[in-house]
N, C-alpha and C positions, 0 to 999 in steps of 0.2 A: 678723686673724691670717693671712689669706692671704696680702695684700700682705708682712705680716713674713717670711713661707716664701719668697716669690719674691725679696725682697731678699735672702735668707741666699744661694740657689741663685746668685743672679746674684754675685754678693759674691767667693762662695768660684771661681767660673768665672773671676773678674776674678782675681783672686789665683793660678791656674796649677792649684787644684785639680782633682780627676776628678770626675763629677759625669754622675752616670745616677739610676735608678728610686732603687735602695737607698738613696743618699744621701740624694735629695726625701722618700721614706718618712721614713728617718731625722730630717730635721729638723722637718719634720710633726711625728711621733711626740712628738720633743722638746717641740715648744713646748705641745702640747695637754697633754703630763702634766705638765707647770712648772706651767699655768694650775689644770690641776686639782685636784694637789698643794696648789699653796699656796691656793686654795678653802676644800679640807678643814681642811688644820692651819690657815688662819686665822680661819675661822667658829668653830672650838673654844678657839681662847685669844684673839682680840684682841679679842672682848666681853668677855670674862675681864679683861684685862689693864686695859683703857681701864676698867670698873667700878671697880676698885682705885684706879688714876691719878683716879680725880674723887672718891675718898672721903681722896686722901692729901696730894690738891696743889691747884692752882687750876686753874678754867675754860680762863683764857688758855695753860698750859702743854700744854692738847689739841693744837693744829694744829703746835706743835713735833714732838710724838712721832707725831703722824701723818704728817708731812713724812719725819721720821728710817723710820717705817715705811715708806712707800712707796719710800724710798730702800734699805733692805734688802733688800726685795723684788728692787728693781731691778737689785740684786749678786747678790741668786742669782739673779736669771734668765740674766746673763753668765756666773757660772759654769755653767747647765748650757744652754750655748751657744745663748742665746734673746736676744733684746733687751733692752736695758732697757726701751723702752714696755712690754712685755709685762708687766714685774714692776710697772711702776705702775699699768700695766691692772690685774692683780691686787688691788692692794691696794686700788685705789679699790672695785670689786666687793667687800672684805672688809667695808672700812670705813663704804659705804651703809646696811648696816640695820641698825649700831650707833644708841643712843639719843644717844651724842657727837658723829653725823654733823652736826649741824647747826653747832654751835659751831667744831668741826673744819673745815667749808667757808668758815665766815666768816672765820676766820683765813687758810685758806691762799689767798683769795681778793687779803687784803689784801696777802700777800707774791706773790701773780699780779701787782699791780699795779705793782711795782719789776723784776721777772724778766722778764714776759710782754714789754713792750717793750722789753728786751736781747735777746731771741729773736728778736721780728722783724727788728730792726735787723742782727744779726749774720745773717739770711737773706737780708734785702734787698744787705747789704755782700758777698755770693759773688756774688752775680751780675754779669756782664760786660755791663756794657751795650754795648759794644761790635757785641756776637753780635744784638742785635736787628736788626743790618743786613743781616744774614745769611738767605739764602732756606732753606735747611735748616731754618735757628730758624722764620723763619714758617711753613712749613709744616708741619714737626711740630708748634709748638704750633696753630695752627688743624686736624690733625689731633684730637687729645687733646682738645681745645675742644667738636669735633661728637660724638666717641667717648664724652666724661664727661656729656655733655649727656641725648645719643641713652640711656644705658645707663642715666643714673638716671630720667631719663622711664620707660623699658619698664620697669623696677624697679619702678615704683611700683603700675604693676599687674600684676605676679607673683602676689601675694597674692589669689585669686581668690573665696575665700571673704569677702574684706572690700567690705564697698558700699558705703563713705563715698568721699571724690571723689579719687580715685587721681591723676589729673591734678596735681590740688595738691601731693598727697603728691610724686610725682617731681620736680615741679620745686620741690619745697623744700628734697630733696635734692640738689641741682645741684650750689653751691657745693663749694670743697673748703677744709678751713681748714686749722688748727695740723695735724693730722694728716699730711695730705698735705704741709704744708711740710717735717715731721719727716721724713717717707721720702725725700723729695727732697735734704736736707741728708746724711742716713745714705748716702745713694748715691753724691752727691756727694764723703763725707769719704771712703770706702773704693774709690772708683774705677771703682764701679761704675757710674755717670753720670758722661759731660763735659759742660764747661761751656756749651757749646750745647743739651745735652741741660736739662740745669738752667734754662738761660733760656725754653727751650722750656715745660719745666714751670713756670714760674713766669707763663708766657704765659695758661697754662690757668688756674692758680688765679684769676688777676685778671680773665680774660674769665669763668668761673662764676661769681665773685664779686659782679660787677655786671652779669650776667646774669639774675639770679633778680628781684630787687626788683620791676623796672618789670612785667614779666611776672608774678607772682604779682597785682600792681596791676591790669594788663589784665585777669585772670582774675576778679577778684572785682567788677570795673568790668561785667565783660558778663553774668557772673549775676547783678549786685546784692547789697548788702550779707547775706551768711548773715543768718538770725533765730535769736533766741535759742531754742535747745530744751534744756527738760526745766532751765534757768538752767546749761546749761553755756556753756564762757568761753573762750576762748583757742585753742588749739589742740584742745581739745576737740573744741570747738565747730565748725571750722574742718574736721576730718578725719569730722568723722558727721555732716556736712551732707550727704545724698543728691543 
């Protein structure tokens, strides 16, 4: 949500508007009651609605109107000048602790799998390869590299009340995925990023990206393998290791 706030700010600055305290409040303001708003009114009808939809039509017809929802979401959130992630942020939050959530993921997983690589390929096609020869471009994105590195590490242990292995937790967060491609692209389309600034970012996604693996491997190489406790599994297992 924050990054969404800072891109509006930087957006509307790229575009010649005026741009102080009130404004930042202002857009703040905006995108937290969008988020909230549609919270409330969707926790109140779209378990309503999706019950009806599975008593009146078939299974497979779920992750259509789930799609079509996240997608209206996504309209009002432009009209009351928020993003679209914002409003599919929402809906996915509405539509999780529906009893349809599960049937509804597996389909729109299936349509991830024709979308999802158009996305990256029309990410990876902005970028100028050119700019990687550019000392600007490296040092900005080796800037952002040590910055996203350094900030999700100490993040990890903000949390001081939690005693499971905070180390892990940060550099699990390293990485930056689809998300940050999303801001990057949003910046890039509205002007708010050039295209050295973009290659730069694109520098950092892929040095977090293959940053984390071998390093989490180091991590669990010099404590040895976690033991099983209490038969927890996975991540579980992994984050309430002392």
């Amino acid at each position: 949500m924050l990054g969404l706030i800072i891109l509006a700010v930087i957006t509307r600055v790229v575009q010649g508007g005026a741009v102080g305290p009130a404004q930042v409040l202002v857009s703040t303001a905006t995108v937290f009651a969008f988020l909230a708003a549609a919270l409330v009114l969707g926790q109140l009808f779209v378990p309503r609605l999706f019950v009806l939809l599975t008593r009146i039509g078939k299974e497979e017809t779920l992750p259509v109107i789930g799609l079509a929802l996240a997608l209206l979401f996504s309209l009002a959130a432009e009209q009351a000048w928020s993003a679209l992630i914002v409003g599919a942020f929402a809906a996915a939050l509405v539509l999780q602790p529906t009893r349809q959530a599960h049937a509804i993921e597996s389909g729109i997983v299936r349509l991830a799998q024709l979308f999802v690589p158009i996305f990256f390929v029309a990410v990876g096609a902005a970028v100028n390869v050119r700019s990687f020869g550019e000392v600007h471009v490296l040092l900005l994105g080796r800037a952002l590299l040590i910055v996203g590195i350094l900030g999700k590490v100490v993040a990890g242990y903000a949390p001081w009340w939690f005693r499971g292995r905070k180390l892990v937790i940060g550099i699990a967060m390293v990485p930056r995925g689809e998300v940050g491609l999303i801001f990057a692209q949003m910046g890039l389309t509205s002007g708010a990023v050039t295209s050295g600034d973009y290659s730069a970012l694109m520098l950092a996604v892929m040095g977090t990206t293959f940053f984390t693996p071998p390093v989490l491997r180091a991590l669990f190489k010099k404590d040895g393998e976690p033991p099983d406790r209490e038969g927890k599994t996975g991540v579980a297992q992994i984050v309430t290791e002392a």
